[in-house]
C-alpha positions in Angstrom: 0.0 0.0 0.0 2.8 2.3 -0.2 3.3 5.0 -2.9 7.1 5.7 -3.8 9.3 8.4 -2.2 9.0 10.2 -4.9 5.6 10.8 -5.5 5.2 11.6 -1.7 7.6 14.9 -2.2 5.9 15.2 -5.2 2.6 15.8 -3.5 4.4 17.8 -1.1 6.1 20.2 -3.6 2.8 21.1 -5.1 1.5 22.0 -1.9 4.1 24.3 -1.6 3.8 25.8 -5.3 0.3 26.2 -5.1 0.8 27.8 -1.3 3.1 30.9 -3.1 2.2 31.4 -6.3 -1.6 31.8 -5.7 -3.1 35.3 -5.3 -4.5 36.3 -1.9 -8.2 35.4 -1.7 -10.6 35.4 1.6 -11.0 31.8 3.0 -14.4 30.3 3.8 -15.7 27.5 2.1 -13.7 25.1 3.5 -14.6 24.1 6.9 -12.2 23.6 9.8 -12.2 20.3 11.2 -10.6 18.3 13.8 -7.5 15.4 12.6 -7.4 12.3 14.8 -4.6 14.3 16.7 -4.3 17.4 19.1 -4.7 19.6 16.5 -7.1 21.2 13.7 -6.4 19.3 10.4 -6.5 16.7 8.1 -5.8 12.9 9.8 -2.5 13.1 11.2 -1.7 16.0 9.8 -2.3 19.8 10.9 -3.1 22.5 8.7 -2.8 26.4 9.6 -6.2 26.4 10.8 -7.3 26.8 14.5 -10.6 26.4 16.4 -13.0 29.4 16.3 -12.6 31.8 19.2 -15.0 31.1 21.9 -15.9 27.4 20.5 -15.4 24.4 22.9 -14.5 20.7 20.9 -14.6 17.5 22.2 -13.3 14.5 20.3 -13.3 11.0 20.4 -11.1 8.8 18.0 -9.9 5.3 17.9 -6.5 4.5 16.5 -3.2 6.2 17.6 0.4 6.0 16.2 2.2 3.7 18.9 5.0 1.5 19.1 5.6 1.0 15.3 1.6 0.7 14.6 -1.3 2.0 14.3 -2.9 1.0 17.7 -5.9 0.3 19.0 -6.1 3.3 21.3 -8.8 5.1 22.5 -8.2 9.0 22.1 -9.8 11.6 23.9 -9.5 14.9 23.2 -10.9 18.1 24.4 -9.8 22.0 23.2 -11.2 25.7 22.7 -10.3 28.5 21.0 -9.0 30.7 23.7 -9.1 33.9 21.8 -8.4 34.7 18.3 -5.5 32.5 16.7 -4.8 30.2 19.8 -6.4 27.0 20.5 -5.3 24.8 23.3 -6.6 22.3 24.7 -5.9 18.4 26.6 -5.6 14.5 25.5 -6.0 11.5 26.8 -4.4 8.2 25.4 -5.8 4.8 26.7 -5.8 1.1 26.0 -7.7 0.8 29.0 -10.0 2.1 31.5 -10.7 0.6 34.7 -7.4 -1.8 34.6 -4.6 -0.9 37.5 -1.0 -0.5 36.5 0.5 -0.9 39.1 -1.0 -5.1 40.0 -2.4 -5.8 36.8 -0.9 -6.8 33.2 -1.9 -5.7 29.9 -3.3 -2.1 31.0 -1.1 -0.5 27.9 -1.1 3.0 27.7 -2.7 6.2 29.8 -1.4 9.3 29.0 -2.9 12.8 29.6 -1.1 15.4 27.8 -1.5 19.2 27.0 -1.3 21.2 23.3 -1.5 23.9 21.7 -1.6 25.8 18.3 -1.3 29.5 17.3 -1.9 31.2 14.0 0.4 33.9 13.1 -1.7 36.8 12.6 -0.7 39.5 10.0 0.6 36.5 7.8 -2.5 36.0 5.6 -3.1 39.9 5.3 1.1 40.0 3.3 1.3 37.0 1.9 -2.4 35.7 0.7 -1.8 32.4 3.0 -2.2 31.4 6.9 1.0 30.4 9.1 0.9 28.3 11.9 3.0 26.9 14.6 2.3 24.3 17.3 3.0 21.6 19.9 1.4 18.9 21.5 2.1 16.5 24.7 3.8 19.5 25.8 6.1 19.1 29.1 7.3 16.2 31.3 9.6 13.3 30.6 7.2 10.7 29.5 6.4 12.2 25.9 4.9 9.6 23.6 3.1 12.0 21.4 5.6 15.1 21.3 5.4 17.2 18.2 6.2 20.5 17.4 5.4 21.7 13.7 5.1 24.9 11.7 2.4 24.7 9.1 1.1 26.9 6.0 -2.2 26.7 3.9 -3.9 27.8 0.8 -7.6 28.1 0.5 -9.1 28.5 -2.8 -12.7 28.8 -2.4 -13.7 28.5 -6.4 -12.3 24.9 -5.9 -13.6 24.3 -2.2 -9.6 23.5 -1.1 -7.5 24.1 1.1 -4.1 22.9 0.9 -1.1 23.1 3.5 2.8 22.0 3.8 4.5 22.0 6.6 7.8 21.0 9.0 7.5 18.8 12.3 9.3 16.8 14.6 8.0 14.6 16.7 8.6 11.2 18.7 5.7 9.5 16.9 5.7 5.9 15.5 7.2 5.5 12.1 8.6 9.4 11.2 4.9 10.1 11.2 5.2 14.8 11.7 9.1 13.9 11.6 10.4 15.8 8.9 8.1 17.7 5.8 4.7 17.0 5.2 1.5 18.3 3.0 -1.8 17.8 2.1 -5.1 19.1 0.5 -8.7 19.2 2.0 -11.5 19.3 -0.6 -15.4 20.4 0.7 -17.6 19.1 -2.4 -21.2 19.6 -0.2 -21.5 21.6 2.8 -22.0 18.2 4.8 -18.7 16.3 3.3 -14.5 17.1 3.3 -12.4 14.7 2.0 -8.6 14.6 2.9 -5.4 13.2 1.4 -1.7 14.0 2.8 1.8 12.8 3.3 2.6 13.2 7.1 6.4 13.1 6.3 6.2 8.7 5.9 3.1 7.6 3.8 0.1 8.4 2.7 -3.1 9.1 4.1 -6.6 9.6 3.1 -9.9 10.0 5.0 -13.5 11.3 4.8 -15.6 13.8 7.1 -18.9 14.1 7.6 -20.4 16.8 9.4 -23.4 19.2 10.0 -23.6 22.4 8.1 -23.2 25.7 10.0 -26.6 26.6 11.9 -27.8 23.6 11.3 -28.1 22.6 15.1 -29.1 24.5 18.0 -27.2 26.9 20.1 -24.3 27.4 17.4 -23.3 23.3 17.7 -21.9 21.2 15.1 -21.0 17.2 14.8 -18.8 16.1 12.4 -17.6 12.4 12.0 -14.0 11.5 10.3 -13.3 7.7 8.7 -10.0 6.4 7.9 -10.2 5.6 3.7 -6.7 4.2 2.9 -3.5 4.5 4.5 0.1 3.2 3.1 1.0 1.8 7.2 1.1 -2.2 6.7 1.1 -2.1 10.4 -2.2 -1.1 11.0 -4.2 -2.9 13.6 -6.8 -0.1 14.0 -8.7 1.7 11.3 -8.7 5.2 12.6 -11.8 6.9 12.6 -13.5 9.4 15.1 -16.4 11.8 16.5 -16.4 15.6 17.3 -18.7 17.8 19.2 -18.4 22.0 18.9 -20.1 24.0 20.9 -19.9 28.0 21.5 -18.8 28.9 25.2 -21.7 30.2 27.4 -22.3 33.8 27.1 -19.4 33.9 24.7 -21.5 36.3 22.4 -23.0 38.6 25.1 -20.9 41.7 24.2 -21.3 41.5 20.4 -23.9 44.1 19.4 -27.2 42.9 18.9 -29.3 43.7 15.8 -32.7 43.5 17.3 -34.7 41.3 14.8 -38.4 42.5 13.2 -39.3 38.9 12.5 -39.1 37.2 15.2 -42.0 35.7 16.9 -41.8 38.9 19.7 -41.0 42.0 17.7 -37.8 42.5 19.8 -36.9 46.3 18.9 -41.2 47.3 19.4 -40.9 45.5 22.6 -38.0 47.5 24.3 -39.6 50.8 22.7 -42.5 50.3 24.0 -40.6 49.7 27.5 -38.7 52.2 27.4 -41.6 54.7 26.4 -43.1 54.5 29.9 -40.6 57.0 31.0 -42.8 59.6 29.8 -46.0 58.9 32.2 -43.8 57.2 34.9 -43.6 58.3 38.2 -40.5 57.9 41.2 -42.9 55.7 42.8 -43.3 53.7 39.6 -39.7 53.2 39.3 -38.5 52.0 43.0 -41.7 49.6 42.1 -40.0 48.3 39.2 -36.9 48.0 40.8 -38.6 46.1 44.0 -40.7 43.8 41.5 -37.3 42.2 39.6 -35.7 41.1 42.8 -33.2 44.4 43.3 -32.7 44.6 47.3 -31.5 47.5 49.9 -32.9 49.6 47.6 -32.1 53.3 48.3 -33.1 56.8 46.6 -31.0 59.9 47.6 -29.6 62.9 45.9 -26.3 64.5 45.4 -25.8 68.0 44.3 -29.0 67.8 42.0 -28.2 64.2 40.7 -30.3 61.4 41.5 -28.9 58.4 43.3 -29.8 54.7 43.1 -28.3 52.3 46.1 -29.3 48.9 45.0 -28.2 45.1 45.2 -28.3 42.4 42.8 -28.7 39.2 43.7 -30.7 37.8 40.9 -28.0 38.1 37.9 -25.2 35.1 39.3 -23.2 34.4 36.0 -21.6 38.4 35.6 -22.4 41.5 37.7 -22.5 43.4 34.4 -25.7 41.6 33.7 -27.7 42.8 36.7 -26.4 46.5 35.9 -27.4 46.3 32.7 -31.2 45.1 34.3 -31.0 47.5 36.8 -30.1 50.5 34.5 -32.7 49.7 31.7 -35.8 49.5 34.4 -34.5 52.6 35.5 -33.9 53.8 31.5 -37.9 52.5 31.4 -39.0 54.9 34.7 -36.4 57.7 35.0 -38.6 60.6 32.5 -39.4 64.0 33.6 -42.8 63.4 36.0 -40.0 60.7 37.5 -37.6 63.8 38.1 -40.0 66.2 39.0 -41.0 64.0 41.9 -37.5 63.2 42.7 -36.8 67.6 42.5 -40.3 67.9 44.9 -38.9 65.0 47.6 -35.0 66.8 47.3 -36.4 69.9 47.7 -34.4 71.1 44.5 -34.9 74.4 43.4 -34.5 73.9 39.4 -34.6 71.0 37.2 -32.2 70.6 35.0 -32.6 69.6 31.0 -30.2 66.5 32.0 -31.7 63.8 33.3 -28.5 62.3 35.5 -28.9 59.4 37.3 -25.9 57.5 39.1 -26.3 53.9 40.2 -24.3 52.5 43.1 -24.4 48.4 43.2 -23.8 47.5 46.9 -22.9 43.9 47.9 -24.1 42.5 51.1 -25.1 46.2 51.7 -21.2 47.4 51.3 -20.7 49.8 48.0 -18.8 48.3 45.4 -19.6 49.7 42.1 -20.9 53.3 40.5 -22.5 53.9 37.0 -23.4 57.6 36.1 -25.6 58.1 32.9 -27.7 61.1 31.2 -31.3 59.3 30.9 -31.8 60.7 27.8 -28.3 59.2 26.1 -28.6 55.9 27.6 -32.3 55.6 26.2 -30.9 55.7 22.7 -28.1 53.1 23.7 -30.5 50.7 24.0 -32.6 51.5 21.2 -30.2 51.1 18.8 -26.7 50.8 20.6 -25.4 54.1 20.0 -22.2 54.3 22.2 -23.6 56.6 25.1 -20.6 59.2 26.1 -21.9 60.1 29.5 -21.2 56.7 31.0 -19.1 56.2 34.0 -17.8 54.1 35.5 -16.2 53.6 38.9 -15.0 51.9 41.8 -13.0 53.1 43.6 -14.8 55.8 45.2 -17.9 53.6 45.5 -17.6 53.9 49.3 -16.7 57.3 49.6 -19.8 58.1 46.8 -22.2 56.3 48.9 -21.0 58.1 52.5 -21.2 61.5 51.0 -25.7 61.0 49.4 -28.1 62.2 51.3 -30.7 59.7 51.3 -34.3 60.3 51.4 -35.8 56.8 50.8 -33.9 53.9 53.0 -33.5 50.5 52.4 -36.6 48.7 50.4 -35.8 45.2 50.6 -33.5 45.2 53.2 -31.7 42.4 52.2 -30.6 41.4 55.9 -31.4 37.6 56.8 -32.5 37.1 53.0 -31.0 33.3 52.7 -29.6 31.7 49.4 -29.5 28.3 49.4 -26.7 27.4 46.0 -27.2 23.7 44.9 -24.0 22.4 43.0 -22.3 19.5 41.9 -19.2 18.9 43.1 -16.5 16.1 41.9 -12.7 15.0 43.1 -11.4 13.4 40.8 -8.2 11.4 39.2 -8.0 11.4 35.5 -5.8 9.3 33.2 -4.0 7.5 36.8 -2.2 4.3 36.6 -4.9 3.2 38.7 -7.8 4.4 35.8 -9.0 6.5 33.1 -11.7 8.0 35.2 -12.2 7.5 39.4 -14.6 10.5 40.8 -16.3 10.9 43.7 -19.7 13.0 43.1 -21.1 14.9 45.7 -24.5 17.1 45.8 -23.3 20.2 47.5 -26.1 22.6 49.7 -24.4 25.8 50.2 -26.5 28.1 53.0 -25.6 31.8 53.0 -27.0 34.2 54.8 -26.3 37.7 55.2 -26.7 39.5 58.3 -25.6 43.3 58.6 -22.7 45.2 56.4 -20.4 42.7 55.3 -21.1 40.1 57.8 -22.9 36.3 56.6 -23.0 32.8 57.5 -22.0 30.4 55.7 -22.9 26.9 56.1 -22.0 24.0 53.1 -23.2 20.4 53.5 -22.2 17.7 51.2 -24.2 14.7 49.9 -22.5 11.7 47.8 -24.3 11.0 44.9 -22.1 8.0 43.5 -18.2 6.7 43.2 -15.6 4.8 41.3 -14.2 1.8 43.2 -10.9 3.6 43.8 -12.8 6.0 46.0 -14.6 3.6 47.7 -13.2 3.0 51.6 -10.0 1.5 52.2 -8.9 2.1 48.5 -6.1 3.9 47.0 -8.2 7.6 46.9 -10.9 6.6 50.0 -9.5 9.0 52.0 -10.9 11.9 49.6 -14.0 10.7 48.7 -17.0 12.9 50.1 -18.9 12.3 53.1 -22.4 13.0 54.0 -21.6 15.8 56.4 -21.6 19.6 57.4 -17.9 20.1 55.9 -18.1 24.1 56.4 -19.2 26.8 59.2 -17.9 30.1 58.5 -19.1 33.9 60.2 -17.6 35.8 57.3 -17.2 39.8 57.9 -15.8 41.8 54.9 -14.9 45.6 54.9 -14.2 48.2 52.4 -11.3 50.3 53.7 -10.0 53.4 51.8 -8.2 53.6 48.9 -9.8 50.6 47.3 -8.8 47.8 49.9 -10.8 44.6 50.7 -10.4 42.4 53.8 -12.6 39.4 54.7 -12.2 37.8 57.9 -13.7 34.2 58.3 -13.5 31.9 61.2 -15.1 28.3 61.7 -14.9 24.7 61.0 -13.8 23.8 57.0 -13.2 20.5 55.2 -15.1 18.7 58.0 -11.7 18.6 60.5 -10.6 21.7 61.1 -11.1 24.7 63.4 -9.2 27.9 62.4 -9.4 31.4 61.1 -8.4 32.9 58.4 -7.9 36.7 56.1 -8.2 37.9 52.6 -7.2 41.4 51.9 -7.0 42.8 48.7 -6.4 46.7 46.3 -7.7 47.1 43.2 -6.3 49.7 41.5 -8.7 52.8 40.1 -8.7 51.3 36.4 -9.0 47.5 37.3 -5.7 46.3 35.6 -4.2 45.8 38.7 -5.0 43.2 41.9 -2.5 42.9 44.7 -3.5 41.0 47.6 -2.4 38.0 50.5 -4.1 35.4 52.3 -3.3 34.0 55.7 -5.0 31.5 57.8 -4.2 29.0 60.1 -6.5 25.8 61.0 -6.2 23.0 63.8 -7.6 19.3 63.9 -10.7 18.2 65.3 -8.9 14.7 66.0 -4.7 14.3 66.5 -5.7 10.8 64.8 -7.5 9.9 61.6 -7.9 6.8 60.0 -5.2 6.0 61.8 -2.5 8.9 60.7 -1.5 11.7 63.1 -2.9 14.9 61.6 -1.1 18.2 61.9 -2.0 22.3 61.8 -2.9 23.4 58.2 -3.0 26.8 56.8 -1.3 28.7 54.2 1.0 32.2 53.9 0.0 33.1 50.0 0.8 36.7 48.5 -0.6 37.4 45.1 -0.2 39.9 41.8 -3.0 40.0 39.2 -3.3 41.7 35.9 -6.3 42.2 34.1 -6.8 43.1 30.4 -10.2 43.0 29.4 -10.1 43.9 26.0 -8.5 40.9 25.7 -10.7 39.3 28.2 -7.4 37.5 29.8 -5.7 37.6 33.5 -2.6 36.8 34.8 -1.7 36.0 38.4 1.5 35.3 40.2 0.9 33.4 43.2 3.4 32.3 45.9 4.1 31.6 49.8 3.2 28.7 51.8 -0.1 26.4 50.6 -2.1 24.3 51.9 -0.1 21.1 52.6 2.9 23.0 53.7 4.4 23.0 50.2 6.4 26.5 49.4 6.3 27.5 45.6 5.2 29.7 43.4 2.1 29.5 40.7 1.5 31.5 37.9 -1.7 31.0 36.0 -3.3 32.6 32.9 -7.2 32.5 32.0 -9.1 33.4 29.1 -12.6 34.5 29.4 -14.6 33.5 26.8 -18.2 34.9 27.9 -19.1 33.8 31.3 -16.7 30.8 30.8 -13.1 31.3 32.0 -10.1 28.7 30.6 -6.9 28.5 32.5 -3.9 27.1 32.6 -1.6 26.8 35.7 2.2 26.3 36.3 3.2 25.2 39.7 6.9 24.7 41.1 6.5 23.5 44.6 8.5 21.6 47.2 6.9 19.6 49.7 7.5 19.7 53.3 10.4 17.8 54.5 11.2 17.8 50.7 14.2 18.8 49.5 13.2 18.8 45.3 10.5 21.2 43.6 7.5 19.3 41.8 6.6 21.4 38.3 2.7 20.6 37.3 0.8 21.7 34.8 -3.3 22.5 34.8 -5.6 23.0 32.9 -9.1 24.3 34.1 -12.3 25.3 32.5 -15.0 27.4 34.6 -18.3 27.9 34.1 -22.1 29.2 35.6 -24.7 26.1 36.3 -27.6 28.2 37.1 -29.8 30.2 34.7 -28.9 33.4 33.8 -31.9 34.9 35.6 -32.4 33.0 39.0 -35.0 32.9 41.2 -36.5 36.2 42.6 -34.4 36.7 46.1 -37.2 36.7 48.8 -36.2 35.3 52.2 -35.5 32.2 50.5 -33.7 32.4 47.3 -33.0 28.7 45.7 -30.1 29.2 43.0 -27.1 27.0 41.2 -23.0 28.1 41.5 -22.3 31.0 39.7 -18.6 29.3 39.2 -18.2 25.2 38.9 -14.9 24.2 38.0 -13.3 21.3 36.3 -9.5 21.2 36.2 -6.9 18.2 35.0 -3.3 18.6 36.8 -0.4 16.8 35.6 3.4 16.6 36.4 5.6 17.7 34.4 9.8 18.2 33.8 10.5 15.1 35.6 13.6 13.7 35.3 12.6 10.1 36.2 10.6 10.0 32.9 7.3 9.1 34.7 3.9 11.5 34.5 2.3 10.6 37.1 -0.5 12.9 38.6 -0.1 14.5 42.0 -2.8 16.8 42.9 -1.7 17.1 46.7 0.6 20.3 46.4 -0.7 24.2 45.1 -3.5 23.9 47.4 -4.4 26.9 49.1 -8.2 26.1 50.8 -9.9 28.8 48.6 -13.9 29.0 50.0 -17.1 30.2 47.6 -17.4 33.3 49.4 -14.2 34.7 49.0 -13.4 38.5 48.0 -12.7 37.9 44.1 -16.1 35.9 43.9 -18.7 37.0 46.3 -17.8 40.7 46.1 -15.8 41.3 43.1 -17.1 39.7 40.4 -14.1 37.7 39.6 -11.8 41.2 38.8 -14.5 42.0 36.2 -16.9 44.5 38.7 -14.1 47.3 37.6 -13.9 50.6 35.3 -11.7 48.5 32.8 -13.5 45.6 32.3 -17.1 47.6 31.9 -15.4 49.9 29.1 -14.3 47.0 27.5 -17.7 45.3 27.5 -20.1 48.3 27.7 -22.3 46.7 24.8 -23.0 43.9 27.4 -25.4 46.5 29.6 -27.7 46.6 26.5 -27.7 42.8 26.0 -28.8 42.4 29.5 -31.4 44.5 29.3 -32.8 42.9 25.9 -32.2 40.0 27.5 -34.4 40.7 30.0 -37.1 41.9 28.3 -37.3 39.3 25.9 -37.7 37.0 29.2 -40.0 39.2 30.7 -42.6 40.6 27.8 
């Protein structure tokens, strides 16, 4: 089944022509696909492509280059593209899934790996073709899969091809990526690709069939690849595969929204018709509004002659920006001039001016966090048509000093004091890709009780219920230890502050991780922009018991000092994190995340030495984040039933070992992070800031049409 040498350069230098002499034309008609590898492309091969921005793909393929074959391997693979040009995502290689290494023979392979790809931008715009570089099975000792590659492809959309050449090397069986490849992708239907390349050792050819664009709900597509010749004798599995892509919640809640005529509700006549009661709308009618959608400590004052809106959102979980956006449109809908001529009456103003300014200050368990000032009038036609309003402000960090120096006439509707939520989540521990199996988990139902009880202060009471488990975290097994027990496994009195100059503290003290007794403090600045977070952590836990199951059990606590930056216009963070963690481990941890909508992707790199240790440990992670509860929850009464605004899935692995092993350790980096911490419960994750609502302004509107498409 194998062609001659060379016809396989021959294929490659035509590539290559074709890839240089062709003029520069706009590339669309050929769709991008997954390969049965860690990487966009064509079977084994990658082209210059990447996955879209925002878009989250999970693959499944059987048949991996091992050991001088083509195995029968199971490959899992799971990405996104993290913004534009980069994709990156994680593998998993097994023969086998429940079989232990370490007592039992035959268990082959399990290998968990990392990738990545980035498109050169600029490239295409000079030369008329896309350039790509990549890696995957990045890190560590134990590389079956490495390869590193630089790619380039043509598309010609009057043909419906693509083709690309490239340069790899890699550690993969028979040369496969090991020196110059190429190939071509051909799209005859919207529903079919077929592929041929040389992957720098034979030939390969396959077919993909997948659903058109749109064709599914919510932005998803399916696409399924078939091996259809291949010039390996040594083939003992016919590689073929499945994909799933799906857009990234909330990924496209900043894009501006066209607001649709022919849609079953007439979208754009719906919010006019809202936002035409301003002009028979009372002050009255407005706190009303307000009160009705689930805003609490509801406050109406004045400043100079502007009016003032203290109010508290507890109803919009998966981004503050969403319940500003809510909170400003009802007002947008109320705040007209009988609404102002009240307000003028009540302030005992002695002229009202043409400017209708309103400034809203978003308090968090009744502590001011957040101000938005806005001319009525402007911010009116922002929603209408999404006209970029110029007398928008924003601000934090003279929230506090904003809200000390209003006089306020109406106090507290709603008071939010002893107003409960009760946040149901899933929770897992996990051990993916172990010698011990592809998959062990312990599943918990997780009942989170937090209730607030004056300026700053809450309880905070977490139970957890086991749902189900693997047999490795079953008791007296290898990971029993960790599995969840039906029990009360938190107790907290929180009691945060906002001190001058934009500083956060949080003390806490209690019982956590059903053992220990302690007390702990978060303190945090944020500077006046956003961009910047500097902060520390200290706490220090004791024991219940000296003894359990058997092993003496010591003080726990950790000494952590951290640096954040955040850029929102690029919707990314980094943070430098390092001191003393959990498990008395000193190192440091730097992490980056991508957010992607509501959905965050991270990655992690820790150097850490254990105590008594006398050797740093280096591990990779790789975490994705994500709301599970609706975007509007239910209406915040004295019981308020919700989901986690933030569940978490992350995959650790060791890496730059120099015993040639990759096995997982997830014991070190820990640093006993709570729900109700200062970035989460009052912070919005670094995004309640000046920065990151400049950068994402159109999201205010989307809110609000959001809402009233829910609502009318």
């Amino acid at each position: 089944m194998r062609l001659p040498f060379t016809h396989s350069y021959s294929l490659l230098a035509l590539s290559i022509s074709a890839l240089l002499s062709s003029n520069p034309t706009v590339a669309r008609s050929v769709d991008n696909l997954p390969s049965s590898q860690s990487y966009t492309g064509l079977m084994f091969t990658p082209n210059a492509q990447v996955i879209d921005t925002g878009e989250f793909n999970l693959s499944f393929h059987q048949g991996v280059p091992y050991r001088k074959s083509i195995a029968k391997l199971d490959d899992w693979f799971f990405a996104a593209g993290v913004f534009k040009g980069l994709e990156a995502g994680g593998r998993i290689v097994t023969k086998s899934y429940d079989c232990n290494g370490y007592t039992e023979k035959g268990c082959g392979i399990r290998d968990l790996s990392a990738s990545v790809k980035y498109q050169l931008p600029f490239i295409y715009d000079y030369t008329g073709f896309n350039l790509a570089v990549g890696a995957q099975d990045i890190g560590g000792e134990a590389n079956n899969f490495d390869t590193k590659y630089i790619v380039a492809d043509k598309t010609f959309d009057a043909l419906n091809l693509r083709l690309s050449a490239g340069y790899g090397q890699s550690n993969l069986s028979f040369g496969i990526m090991d020196g110059p490849f190429g190939g071509a992708e051909w799209q005859p239907l919207s529903f079919l690709q077929l592929t041929g390349e040389y992957d720098a050792a034979e030939f390969n050819a396959n077919a993909k069939l997948f659903t058109p664009e749109n064709l599914l709900p919510y932005g998803a597509q399916l696409s399924l690849d078939y091996e259809l010749y291949t010039g390996y004798q040594n083939s003992n599995q016919t590689v073929w595969g499945i994909n799933a892509a799906v857009p990234l919640i909330g990924y496209s809640s900043n894009k501006y929204h066209g607001l649709s005529k022919n849609s079953a509700i007439d979208i754009q006549e719906t919010v006019n018709v809202q936002l035409a009661k301003h002009e028979n709308s009372s002050l009255q009618s407005l706190v009303s509004a307000l009160r009705t959608d689930g805003f609490i400590n509801l406050q109406i004052g004045k400043r100079q002659d502007k009016l003032i809106i203290a109010l508290e959102n507890r109803r919009y979980n998966h981004n503050p920006i969403d319940g500003v956006g809510v909170a400003l449109g009802i007002i947008a809908e109320h705040a007209g001039a009988d609404a102002f001529a009240d307000f003028s009456k009540m302030a005992k103003l002695q002229q009202q001016k043409n400017e209708l300014n309103v400034e809203v200050i978003m308090l968090t368990n009744g502590i001011p966090m957040f101000t938005v000032s806005t001319d009525m009038q402007c911010y009116r036609a922002f929603l209408e048509n999404g006209t970029p309003c110029d007398s928008l402000r924003f601000n934090s960090y003279s929230a506090k000093t904003a809200f000390a120096g209003t006089q306020w006439l109406i106090h507290k509707i709603n008071n939010g004091f002893g107003r409960s939520q009760i946040i149901v989540s899933p929770e897992l521990a996990h051990r993916t890709a172990t010698e011990y199996g592809f998959f062990d988990y312990s599943l918990a139902l997780v009942t989170n009780l937090y209730t607030p009880l004056w300026q700053g202060a809450a309880i905070d009471i977490r139970h957890t219920l086991p749902v189900a488990e693997s047999d490795d975290f079953k008791e007296g097994e290898i990971w029993g230890n960790s599995a969840y027990d039906n029990e009360i496994n938190r107790l907290f009195l929180h009691q945060a502050f906002k001190l001058p100059q934009n500083i956060m503290t949080q003390f806490t003290g209690g019982y956590m991780y059903g053992d220990y007794w302690g007390a702990m403090n978060e303190t945090n600045w944020l500077s006046p922009e956003g961009f910047h977070n500097l902060g520390f952590k200290v706490s220090q836990f004791r024991p219940e018991d000296d003894l359990k199951n058997g092993k003496h059990t010591s003080d726990k606590g950790v000494r952590l000092a951290k640096y954040q930056f955040s850029y929102p216009k690029w919707n990314w963070q980094f943070e430098l994190q390092g001191g003393e963690f959990w498990k008395g481990d000193r190192g440091i941890k730097a992490t980056t995340s991508h957010w992607l909508g509501d959905t965050r992707l991270s990655a992690s790199y820790l150097t850490s030495k254990a105590q008594g240790s006398n050797e740093y440990e280096d591990f990779l992670t790789l975490s994705i984040s994500l709301p599970l509860t609706p975007w509007r929850d239910m209406n915040p009464g004295y019981i308020q039933i919700r989901g986690i605004d933030q569940f978490t899935y992350q995959l650790q692995t060791r890496v730059g070992n120099e015993d040639g092993h990759n096995n997982l350790n997830t014991g070190l980096g820990g640093s006993n992070d709570i729900q109700h911490n200062l970035a989460r419960q009052y912070q919005g994750q670094s995004r309640l800031t000046k920065a990151y609502f400049d950068a994402n302004t159109q999201r205010l509107r989307n809110a609000y049409i959001r809402y009233v498409s829910i609502t009318q």
